[in-house]
C-alpha positions in Angstrom: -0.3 -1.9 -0.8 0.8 0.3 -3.4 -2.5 -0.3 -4.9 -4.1 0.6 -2.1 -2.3 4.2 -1.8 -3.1 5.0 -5.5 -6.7 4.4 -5.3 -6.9 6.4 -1.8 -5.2 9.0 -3.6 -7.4 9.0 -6.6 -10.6 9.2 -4.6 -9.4 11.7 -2.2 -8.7 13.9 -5.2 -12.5 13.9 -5.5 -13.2 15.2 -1.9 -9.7 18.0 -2.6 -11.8 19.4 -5.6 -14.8 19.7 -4.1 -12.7 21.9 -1.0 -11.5 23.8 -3.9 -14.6 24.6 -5.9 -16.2 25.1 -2.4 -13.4 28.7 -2.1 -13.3 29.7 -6.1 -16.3 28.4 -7.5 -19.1 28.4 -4.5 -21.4 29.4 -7.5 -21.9 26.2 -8.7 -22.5 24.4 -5.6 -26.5 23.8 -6.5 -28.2 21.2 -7.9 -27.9 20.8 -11.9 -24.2 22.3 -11.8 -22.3 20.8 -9.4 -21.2 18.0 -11.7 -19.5 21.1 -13.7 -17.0 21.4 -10.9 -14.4 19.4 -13.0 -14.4 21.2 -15.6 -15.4 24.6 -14.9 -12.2 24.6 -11.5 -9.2 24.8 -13.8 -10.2 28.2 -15.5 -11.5 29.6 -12.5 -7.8 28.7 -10.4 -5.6 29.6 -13.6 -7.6 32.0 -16.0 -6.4 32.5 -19.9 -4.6 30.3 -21.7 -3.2 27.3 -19.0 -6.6 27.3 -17.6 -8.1 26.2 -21.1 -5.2 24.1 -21.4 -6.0 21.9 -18.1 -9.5 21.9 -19.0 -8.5 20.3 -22.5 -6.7 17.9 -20.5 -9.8 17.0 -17.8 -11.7 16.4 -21.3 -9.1 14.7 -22.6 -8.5 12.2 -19.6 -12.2 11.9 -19.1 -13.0 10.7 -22.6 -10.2 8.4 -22.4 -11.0 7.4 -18.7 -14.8 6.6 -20.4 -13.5 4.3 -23.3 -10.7 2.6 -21.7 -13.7 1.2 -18.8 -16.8 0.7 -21.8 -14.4 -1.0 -24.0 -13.1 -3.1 -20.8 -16.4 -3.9 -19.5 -17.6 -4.9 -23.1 -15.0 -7.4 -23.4 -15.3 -8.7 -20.1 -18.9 -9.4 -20.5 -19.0 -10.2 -23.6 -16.4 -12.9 -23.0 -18.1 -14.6 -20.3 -21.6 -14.4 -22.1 -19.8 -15.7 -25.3 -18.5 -19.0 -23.4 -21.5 -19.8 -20.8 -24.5 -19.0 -22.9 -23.3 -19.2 -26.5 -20.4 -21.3 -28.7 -17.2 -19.7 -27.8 -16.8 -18.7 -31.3 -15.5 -15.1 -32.5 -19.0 -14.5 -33.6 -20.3 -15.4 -30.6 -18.1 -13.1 -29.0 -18.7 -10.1 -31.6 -22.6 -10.8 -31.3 -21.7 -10.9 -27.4 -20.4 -7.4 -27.3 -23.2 -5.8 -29.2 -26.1 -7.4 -27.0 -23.7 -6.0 -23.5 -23.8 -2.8 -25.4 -27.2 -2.3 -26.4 -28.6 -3.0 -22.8 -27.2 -0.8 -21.1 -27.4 1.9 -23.5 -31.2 1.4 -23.0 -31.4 2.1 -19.7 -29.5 5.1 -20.4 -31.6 6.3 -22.9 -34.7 5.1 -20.5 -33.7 7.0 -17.5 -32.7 10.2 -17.0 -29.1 11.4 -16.1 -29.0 12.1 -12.4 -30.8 8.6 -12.1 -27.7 7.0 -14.9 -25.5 8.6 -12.3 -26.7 7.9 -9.0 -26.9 4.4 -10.2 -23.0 4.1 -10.2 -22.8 4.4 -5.7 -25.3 2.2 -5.3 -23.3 0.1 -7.2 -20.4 0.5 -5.2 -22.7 -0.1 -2.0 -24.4 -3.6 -3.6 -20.6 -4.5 -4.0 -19.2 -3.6 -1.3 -22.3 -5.2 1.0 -22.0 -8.8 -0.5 -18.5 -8.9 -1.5 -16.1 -7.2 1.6 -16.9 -9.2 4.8 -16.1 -12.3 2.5 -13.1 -10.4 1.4 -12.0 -9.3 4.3 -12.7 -12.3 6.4 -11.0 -14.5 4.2 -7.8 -12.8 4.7 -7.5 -12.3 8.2 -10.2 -15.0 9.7 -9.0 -19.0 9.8 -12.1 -20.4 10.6 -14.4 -19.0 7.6 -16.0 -21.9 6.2 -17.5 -21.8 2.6 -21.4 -21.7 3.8 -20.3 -18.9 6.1 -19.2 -17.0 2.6 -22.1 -17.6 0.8 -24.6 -16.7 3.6 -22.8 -13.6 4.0 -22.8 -13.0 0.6 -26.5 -13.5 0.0 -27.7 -11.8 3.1 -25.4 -8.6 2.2 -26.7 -8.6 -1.5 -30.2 -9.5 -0.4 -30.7 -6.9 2.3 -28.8 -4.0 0.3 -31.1 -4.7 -3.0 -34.3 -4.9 -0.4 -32.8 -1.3 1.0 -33.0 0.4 -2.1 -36.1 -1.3 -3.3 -37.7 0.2 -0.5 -36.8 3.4 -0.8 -37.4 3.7 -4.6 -40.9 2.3 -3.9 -41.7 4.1 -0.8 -38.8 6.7 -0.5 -37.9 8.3 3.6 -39.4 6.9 5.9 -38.8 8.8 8.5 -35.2 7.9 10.9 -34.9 5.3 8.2 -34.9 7.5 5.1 -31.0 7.6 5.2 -30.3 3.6 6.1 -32.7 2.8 3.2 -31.1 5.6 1.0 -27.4 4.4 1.9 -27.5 0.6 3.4 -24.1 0.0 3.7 -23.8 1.3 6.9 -26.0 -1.8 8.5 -25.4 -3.9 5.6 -22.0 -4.6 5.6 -21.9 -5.2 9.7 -25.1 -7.7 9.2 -23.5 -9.8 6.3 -20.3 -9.8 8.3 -22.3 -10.9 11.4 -24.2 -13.9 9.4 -21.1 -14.9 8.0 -19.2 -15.4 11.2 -21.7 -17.1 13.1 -22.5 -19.6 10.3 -18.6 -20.2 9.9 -19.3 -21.1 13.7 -22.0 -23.4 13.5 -20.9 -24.4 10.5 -20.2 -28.7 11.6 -17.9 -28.6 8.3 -14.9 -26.1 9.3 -12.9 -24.6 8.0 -10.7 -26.2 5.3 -7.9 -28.1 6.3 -5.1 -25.9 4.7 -6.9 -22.6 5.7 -3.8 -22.0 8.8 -1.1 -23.2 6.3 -2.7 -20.4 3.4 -3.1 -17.6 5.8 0.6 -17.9 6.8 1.6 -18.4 3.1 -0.4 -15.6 2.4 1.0 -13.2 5.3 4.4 -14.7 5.0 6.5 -12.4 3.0 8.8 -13.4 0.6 7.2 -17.0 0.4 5.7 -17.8 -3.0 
């Protein structure tokens, strides 16, 4: 839970600088600038010597905030790519890290910046369309079945990647242009949908211990 309330608060802190910029900065609420917001708010709110201050600090915390997830990911992937494809060596691991590194720093160099950055939400949507019914589902649902999660999971990954290919290929299409730009908003309600009805039909069931897990799980105080 507390989890929860510190990522809520850390992307509603998005949505509170963006009110902000909106009343000191409107200036920069265009195309090309906007993404300037960060670091351009702390002198406009406090000018002279504390605004530069904070806007040392937003540098500061960004930079950090950009190594701290690169170095994280690298070592993530390179860890799984060193023990399923390669030996499981140190020198698998360090030739690893530079092959998870160089591949995405190709695309980067490949596409341009707006593209490198729109790329993170869709992301977040291809995530969040294959991976939350399952998520949620599992926690709250007794009678999800393992087929059921995989269907959902598939369909929810499979329709969200046909979603954008569409619209990269073919762009609006008319009252479709935002479902095809954004997916999760039928997405996430169809992989939910196929999961629950093939948990259903599903002649399997559920597991056995799924009741006895979902009360340990909601139990408190029970390990």
């Amino acid at each position: 839970v507390l989890v929860i309330v510190m990522v809520s608060v850390f992307y509603a802190v998005s949505s509170v600088i963006g009110l902000l910029a909106r009343v000191v900065a409107p200036d920069l609420a265009r195309p090309g600038v906007a993404d300037t917001v960060a670091l351009v708010l702390p002198a406009r709110v406090f000018p002279g010597v504390v605004g530069e201050l904070l806007t040392a600090l937003v540098v500061a915390g960004a930079f950090a905030a950009f190594l701290a997830t690169s170095a994280g990911l690298t070592v993530s992937l390179a860890g799984v790519i060193s023990q399923d494809v390669f030996s499981g060596s140190v020198r698998s691991f360090r030739l690893s890290a530079v092959l998870v590194a160089l591949v995405p720093l190709a695309i980067a160099l490949l596409t341009v910046p707006a593209g490198l950055v729109a790329s993170v939400g869709a992301v977040f949507v291809f995530a969040a369309s294959a991976l939350s019914p399952v998520l949620l589902l599992s926690i709250w649902w007794s009678r999800l079945t393992a087929r059921g999660a995989v269907a959902g999971m598939v369909t929810g990954a499979a329709a969200c990647g046909a979603a954008f290919l569409v619209h990269a290929a073919v762009g609006g299409v008319g009252l479709a242009a935002p479902l095809l730009a954004q997916p999760a908003a039928w997405t996430i309600p169809l992989a939910t949908a196929v999961t629950v009805v093939v948990s259903l039909t599903d002649r399997a069931g559920a597991p056995v211990s799924a009741g006895a897990y979902l009360a340990r799980l909601h139990t408190p105080g029970r390990a």
